[in-house]
C-alpha positions in Angstrom: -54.8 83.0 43.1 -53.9 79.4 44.1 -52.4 78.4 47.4 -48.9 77.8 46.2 -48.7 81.4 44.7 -49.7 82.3 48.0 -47.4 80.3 50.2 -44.9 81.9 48.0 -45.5 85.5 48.4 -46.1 85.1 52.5 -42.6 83.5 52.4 -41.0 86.3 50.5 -42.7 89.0 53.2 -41.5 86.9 56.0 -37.6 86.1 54.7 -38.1 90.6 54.0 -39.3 91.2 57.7 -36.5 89.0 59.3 -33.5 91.2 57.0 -34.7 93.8 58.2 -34.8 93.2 61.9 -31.0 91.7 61.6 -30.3 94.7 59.9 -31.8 97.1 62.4 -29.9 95.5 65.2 -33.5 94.3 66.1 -36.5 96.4 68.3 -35.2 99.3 70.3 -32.4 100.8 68.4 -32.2 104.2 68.4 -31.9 105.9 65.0 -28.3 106.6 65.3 -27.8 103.3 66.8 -28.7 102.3 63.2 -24.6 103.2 62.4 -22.5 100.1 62.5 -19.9 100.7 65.7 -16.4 100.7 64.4 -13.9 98.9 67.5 -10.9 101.7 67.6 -8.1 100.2 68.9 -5.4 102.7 70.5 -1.9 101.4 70.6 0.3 103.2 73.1 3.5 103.2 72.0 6.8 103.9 74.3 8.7 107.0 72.9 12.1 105.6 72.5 15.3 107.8 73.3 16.6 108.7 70.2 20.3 108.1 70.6 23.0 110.8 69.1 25.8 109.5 68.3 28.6 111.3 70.3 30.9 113.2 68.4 34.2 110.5 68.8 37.3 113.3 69.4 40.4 111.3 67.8 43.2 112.9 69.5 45.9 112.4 67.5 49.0 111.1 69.6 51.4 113.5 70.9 54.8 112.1 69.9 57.0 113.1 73.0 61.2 113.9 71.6 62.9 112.4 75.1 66.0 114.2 75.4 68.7 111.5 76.3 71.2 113.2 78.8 74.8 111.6 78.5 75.5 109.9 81.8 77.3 111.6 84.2 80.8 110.5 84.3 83.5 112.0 86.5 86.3 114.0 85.4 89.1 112.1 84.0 92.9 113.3 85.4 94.5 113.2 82.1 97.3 110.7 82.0 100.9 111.7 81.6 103.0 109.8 80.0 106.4 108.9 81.4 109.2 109.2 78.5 112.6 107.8 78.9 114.0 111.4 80.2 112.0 111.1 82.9 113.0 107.8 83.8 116.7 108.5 83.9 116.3 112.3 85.7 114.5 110.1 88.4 117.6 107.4 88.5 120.0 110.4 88.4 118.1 112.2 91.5 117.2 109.1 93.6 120.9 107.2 93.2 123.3 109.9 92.1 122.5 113.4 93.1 122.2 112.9 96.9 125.9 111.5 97.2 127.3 112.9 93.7 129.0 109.6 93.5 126.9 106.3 93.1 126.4 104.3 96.0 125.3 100.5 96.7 125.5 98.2 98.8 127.9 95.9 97.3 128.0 92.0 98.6 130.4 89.4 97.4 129.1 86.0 95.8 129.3 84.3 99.0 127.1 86.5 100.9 124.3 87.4 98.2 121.2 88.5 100.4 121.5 91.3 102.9 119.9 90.0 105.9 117.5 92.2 108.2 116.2 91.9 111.8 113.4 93.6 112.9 113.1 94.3 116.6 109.7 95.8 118.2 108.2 95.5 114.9 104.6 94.9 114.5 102.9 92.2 112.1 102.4 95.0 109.6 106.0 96.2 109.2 107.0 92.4 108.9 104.5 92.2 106.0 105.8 95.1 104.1 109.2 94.7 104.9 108.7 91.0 103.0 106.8 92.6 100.0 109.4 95.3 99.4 112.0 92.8 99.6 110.6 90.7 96.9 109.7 94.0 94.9 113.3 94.6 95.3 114.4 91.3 94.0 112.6 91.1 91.6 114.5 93.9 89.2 118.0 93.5 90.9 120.3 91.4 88.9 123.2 91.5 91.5 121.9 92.3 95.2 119.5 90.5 96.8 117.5 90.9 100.6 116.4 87.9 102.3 112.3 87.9 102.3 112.5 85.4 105.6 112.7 89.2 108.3 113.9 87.9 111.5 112.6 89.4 114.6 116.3 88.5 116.6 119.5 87.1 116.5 122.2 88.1 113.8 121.7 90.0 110.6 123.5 92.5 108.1 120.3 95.8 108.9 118.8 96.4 112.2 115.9 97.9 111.9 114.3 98.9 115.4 111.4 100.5 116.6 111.9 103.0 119.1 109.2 105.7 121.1 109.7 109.2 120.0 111.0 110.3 123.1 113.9 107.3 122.9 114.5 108.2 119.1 115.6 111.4 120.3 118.2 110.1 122.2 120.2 108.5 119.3 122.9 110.6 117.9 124.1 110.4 114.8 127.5 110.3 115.1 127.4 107.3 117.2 127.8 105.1 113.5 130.2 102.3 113.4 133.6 103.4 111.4 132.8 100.2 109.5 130.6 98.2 108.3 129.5 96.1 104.7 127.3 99.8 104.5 129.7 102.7 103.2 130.0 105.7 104.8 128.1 107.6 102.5 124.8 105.1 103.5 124.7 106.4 107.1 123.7 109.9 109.6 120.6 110.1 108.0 117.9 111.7 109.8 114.5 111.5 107.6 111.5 113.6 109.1 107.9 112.9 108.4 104.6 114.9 109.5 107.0 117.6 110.8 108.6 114.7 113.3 111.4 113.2 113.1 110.4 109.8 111.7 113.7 107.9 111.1 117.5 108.3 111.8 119.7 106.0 109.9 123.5 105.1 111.0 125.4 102.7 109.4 124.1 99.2 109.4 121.2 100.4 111.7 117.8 102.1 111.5 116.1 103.7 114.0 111.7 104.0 113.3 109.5 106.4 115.1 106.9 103.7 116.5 105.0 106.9 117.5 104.1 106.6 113.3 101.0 105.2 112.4 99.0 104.0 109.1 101.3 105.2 106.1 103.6 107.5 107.1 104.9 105.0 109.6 105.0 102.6 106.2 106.2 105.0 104.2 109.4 105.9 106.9 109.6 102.2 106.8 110.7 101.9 103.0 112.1 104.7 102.5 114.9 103.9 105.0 115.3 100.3 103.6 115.8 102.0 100.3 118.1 104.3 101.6 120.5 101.3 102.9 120.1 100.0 99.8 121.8 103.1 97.9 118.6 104.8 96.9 119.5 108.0 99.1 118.1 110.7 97.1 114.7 113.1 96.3 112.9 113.0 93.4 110.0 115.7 92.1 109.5 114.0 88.9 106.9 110.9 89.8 104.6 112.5 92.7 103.6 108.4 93.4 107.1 107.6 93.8 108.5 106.6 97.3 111.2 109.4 96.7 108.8 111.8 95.6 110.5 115.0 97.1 107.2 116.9 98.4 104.6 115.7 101.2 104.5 111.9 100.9 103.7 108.5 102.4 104.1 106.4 99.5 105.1 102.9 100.6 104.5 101.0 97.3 107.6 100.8 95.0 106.4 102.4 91.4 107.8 101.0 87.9 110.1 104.4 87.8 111.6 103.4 91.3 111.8 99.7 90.2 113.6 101.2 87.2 115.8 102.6 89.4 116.3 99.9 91.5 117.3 97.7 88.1 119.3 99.9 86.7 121.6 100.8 90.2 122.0 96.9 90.3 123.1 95.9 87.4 126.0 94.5 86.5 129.2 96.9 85.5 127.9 99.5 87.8 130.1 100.3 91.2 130.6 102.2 94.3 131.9 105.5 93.4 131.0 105.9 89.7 130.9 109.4 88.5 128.3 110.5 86.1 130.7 110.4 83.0 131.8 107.0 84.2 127.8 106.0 84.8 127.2 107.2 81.3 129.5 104.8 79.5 127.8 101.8 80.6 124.2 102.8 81.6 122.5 105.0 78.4 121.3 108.6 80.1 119.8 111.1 78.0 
């Protein structure tokens, strides 16, 4: 054998010998060690919640009927209305039935406007003496009453305001025999709040001062009216200054301005009967 064939073969042995030592893990290794180790990596994983949905409750909206109550209102007084009987009963018991005969206060051209002096009267009485003359003028085609009240000197009406205990004192049958006021416009006592609240002689009225508030008003003009020719009661119109029944009405109503108008128009006169009344004034 040559030395190349050699060299060869001792080469061969050698590269042998050195695979097997890498493959053996080299001197040492135990037989089992002779297993190639496998690395076992553990991955720890964190459990994660499993999330249920909730169950989603749809609660269908309640639809809520509101009951609406009407708004309280307050009883309604149902209204009467006047008719044209009424109006002319009322004339008839406020200017004819308390004298049977109609009665004014008649005034020639030359003296139109009746007048009045107030004595002891307060500002109130002033005030609603002035009103109710200008109520009064205002439907009277013939008489008017002077809306300037004096408080002295001379007039046609007196009217004064006197303590209880003084009213008292006046007698009725102390009237003048005379006077622009016919006898059938005086010795009137009126009573109010079961007092006697005015006496009324001829060309002069005589006021309770003891009266307050609206009786003391009422008294007040319902003894102008009086004077005036409005001398009766009426129980038609429970607003009315006549109104026959408890009452301190002051204000003049449209069925006692009716009255007013019609007693003061022209062709009417002291006197009258009803027949007589009836031809010129239309009465149901």
């Amino acid at each position: 054998m040559n030395n190349s064939t050699i060299f060869m073969v001792i080469g061969i042995i050698i590269i042998g010998v050195g695979l097997a030592w890498v493959i053996t893990g080299g001197p040492g290794n135990t037989a089992a060690g002779t297993m190639p180790q496998t690395t076992v990596t553990t991955i720890m994983t964190t459990p994660v919640p499993v999330t249920t949905p909730s169950a989603v409750l749809t609660v269908p909206p309640v639809t809520t009927i509101a009951t609406i109550a009407p708004p309280a209102t307050a009883a309604t007084p149902a209204v009467t209305v006047a008719t044209a009987n009424d109006y002319a009963n009322h004339f008839l018991d406020v200017a004819y039935a308390g004298t049977n005969r109609l009665e004014r206060l008649d005034y020639s051209s030359s003296r139109p406007r009746v007048v009045i002096v107030a004595l002891s009267a307060g500002s109130d009485d002033i005030a609603l003496l002035e009103k109710t003359a200008a109520d009064f003028n205002g439907v009277s085609s013939t008489m008017k009453i002077s809306e300037n009240i004096k408080e002295s000197g001379t007039g046609d009406l007196f009217i004064k305001f006197l303590p209880e205990d003084g009213l008292s004192a006046i007698s009725l049958m102390e009237a003048p025999e005379s006077g622009p006021f016919t006898e059938s416009l005086t010795r009137r006592e009126l009573r109010q709040d079961n007092a006697v609240g005015a006496k009324i002689i001829r060309g002069t009225v005589y006021i309770n001062a003891n009266l307050k508030d609206d009786a003391r008003k009422h008294v007040l003009v319902r003894s102008l009216m009086y004077e005036m020719g409005l001398t009766g009661e009426s129980a038609i119109f429970p607003d009315s200054v006549f109104y026959a029944g408890d009452n301190t009405n002051y204000q003049l109503t449209t069925a006692d301005k009716k009255v007013i108008g019609t007693l003061y128009q022209d062709g009417l006169y002291n006197g009258m009967t009803l027949d007589e009344v009836r031809k010129v004034v239309y009465i149901p």
